[in-house]
C-alpha positions as CSV (number, residue, x, y, z in Angstrom):
1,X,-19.2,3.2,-6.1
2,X,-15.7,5.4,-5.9
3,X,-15.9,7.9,-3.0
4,X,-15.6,11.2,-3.9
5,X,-13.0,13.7,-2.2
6,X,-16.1,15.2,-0.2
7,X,-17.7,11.9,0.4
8,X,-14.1,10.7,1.7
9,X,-14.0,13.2,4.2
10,X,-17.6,12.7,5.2
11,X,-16.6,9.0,6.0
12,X,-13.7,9.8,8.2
13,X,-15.6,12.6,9.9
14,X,-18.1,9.3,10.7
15,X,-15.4,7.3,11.2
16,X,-16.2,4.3,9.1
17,X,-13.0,4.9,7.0
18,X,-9.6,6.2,9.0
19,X,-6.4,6.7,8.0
20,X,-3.3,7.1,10.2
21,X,-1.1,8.9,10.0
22,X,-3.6,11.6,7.7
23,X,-2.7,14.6,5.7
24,X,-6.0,16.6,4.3
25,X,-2.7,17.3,1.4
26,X,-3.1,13.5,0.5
27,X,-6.4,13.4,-0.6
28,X,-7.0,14.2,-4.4
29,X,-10.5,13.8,-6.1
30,X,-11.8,10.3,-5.4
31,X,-8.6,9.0,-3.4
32,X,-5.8,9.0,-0.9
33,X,-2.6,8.5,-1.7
34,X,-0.5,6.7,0.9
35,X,3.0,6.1,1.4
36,X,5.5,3.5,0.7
37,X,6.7,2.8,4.4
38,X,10.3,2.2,5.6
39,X,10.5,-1.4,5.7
40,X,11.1,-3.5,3.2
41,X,11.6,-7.2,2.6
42,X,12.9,-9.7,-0.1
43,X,13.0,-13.4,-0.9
44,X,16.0,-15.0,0.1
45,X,15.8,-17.2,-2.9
46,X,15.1,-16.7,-6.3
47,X,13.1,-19.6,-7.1
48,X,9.9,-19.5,-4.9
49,X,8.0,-22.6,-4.4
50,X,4.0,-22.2,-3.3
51,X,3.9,-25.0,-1.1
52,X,6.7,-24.4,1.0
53,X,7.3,-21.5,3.6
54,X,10.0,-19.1,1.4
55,X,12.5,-17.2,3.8
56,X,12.7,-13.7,3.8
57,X,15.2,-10.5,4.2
58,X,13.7,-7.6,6.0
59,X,15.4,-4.1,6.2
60,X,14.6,-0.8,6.8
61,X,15.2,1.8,3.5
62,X,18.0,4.1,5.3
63,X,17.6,7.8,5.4
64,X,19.4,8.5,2.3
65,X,17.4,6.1,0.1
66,X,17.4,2.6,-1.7
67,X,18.2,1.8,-5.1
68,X,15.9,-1.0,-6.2
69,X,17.9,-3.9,-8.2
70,X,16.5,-5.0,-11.3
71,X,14.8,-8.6,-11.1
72,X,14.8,-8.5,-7.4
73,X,10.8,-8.7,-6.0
74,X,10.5,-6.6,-3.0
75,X,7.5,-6.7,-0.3
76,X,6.6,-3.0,0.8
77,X,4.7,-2.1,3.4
78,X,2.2,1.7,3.5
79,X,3.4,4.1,6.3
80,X,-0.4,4.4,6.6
81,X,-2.7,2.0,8.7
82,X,-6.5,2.0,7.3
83,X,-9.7,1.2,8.4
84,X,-12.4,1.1,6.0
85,X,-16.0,0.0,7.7
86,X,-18.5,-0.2,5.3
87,X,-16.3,0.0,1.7
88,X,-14.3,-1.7,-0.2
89,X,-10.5,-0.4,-0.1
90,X,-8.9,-0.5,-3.6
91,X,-5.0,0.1,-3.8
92,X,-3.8,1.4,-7.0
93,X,-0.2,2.5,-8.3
94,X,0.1,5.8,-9.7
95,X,0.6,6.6,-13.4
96,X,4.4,8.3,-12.9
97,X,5.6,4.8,-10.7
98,X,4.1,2.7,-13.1
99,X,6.5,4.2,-16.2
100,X,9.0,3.7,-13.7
101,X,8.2,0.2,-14.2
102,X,7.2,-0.4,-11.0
103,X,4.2,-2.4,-9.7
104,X,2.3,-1.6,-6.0
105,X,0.8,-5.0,-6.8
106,X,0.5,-8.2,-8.3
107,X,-3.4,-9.8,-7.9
108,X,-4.3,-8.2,-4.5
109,X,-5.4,-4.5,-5.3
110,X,-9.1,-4.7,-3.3
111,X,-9.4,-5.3,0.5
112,X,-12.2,-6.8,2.3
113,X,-15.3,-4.5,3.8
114,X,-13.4,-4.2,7.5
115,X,-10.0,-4.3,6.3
116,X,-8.2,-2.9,9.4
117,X,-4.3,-2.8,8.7
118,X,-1.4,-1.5,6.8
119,X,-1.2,-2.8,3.2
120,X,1.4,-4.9,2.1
């Protein structure tokens, strides 16, 4: 079952979801919308083999921005750390980043009932 806005706030209030940091401005009808934080992280190489470790780049997006490079996978992290006791987290991209082209994620959009962590 989604979570309605009221229901959402109902949960934190009981403390089996948090979010941190929280903005009561974040919350739409039947979701939260969190933030891409300020580190990122690429593959050194371009070919990626499964059953090997594959090294990676990590930076922090400077105050003026980042320009992402076409082809180039990057690993984001939220600027929000969850805790969701008793549901099921989903993590969705929004419609306008999505006709930017960009994904939030490839197969791993649901979390685990006591998923306690940022998302990556």
């Amino acid at each position: 079952m989604i979570l309605s806005d009221k229901r959402i706030l109902e949960e934190i209030e009981k403390e089996t979801i948090k979010i941190k940091p929280y903005s009561r401005e974040f919350l739409g009808s039947n979701s939260y919308d969190v933030h891409l934080g300020k580190h990122l992280a690429t593959y050194k190489d371009k070919t990626l083999d499964a059953k090997k470790h594959n090294e990676i780049n990590h930076f922090e997006i400077p105050e003026e921005g980042f320009v992402l490079q076409p082809g180039e996978l990057y690993l984001g992290v939220t600027e929000e750390y969850t805790e969701t006791h008793v549901h099921v987290p989903f993590l969705e991209g929004k419609s306008s980043t999505g006709r930017l082209g960009i994904d939030i994620h490839a197969t791993a959009g649901k979390g685990d009932v006591g998923f306690c962590g940022n998302w990556t």
